[in-house]
N, C-alpha and C positions, 0 to 999 in steps of 0.2 A: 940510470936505465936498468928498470928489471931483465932479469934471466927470462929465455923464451921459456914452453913449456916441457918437457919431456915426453918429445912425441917419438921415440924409439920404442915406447915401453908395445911390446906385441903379445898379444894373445894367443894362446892357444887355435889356431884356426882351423885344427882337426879333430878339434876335442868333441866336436856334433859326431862326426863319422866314428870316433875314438866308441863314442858313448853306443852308438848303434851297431856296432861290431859286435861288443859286449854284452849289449841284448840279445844280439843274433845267440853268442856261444851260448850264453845264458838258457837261451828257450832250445837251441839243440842239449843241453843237459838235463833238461828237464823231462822228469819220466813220462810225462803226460805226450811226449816226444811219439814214444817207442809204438803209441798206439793209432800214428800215422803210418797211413798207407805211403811208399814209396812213391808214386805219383803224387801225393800230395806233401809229402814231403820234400820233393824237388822242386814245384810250384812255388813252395815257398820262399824256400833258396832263394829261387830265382825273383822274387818280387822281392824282398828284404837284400838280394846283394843287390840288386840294380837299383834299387833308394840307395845303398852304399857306397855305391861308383856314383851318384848323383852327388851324393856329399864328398868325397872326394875330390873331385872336377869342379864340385862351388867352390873348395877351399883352396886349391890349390894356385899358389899366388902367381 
C-alpha cells in the first residue's frame, strides 16, 4: 500500500494581500505621490485599502 499524499503542505494564502499592501506602500513612496491632491489622494486609499480588506476576508480561512 502506497503512502497517501502530502496534503498538509499550505500556502501562503495572504501572500495576494501580502503583495498588494506593498504596492499600496510602494505607490505612497513614490514621488509622482506628492503631486496628488489630498482629495485624490484619499480616494485612492480608499479604493486600494477596500480591494485590500477584500483580500483579506478571501484569505482568511
Amino acid at each position: 500500500m502506497e503512502a497517501p499524499y502530502d496534503t498538509d503542505v499550505t500556502a501562503d494564502v495572504f501572500a495576494e494581500a501580502r503583495n498588494t499592501f506593498n504596492c499600496l506602500i510602494g505607490q505612497l513612496t513614490d514621488p509622482a505621490t506628492e503631486t496628488l491632491t489630498p482629495d485624490r489622494l484619499e480616494e485612492t486609499l480608499v479604493e486600494r485599502g477596500r480591494e485590500l480588506q477584500r483580500l483579506l476576508l478571501q484569505a482568511h480561512p
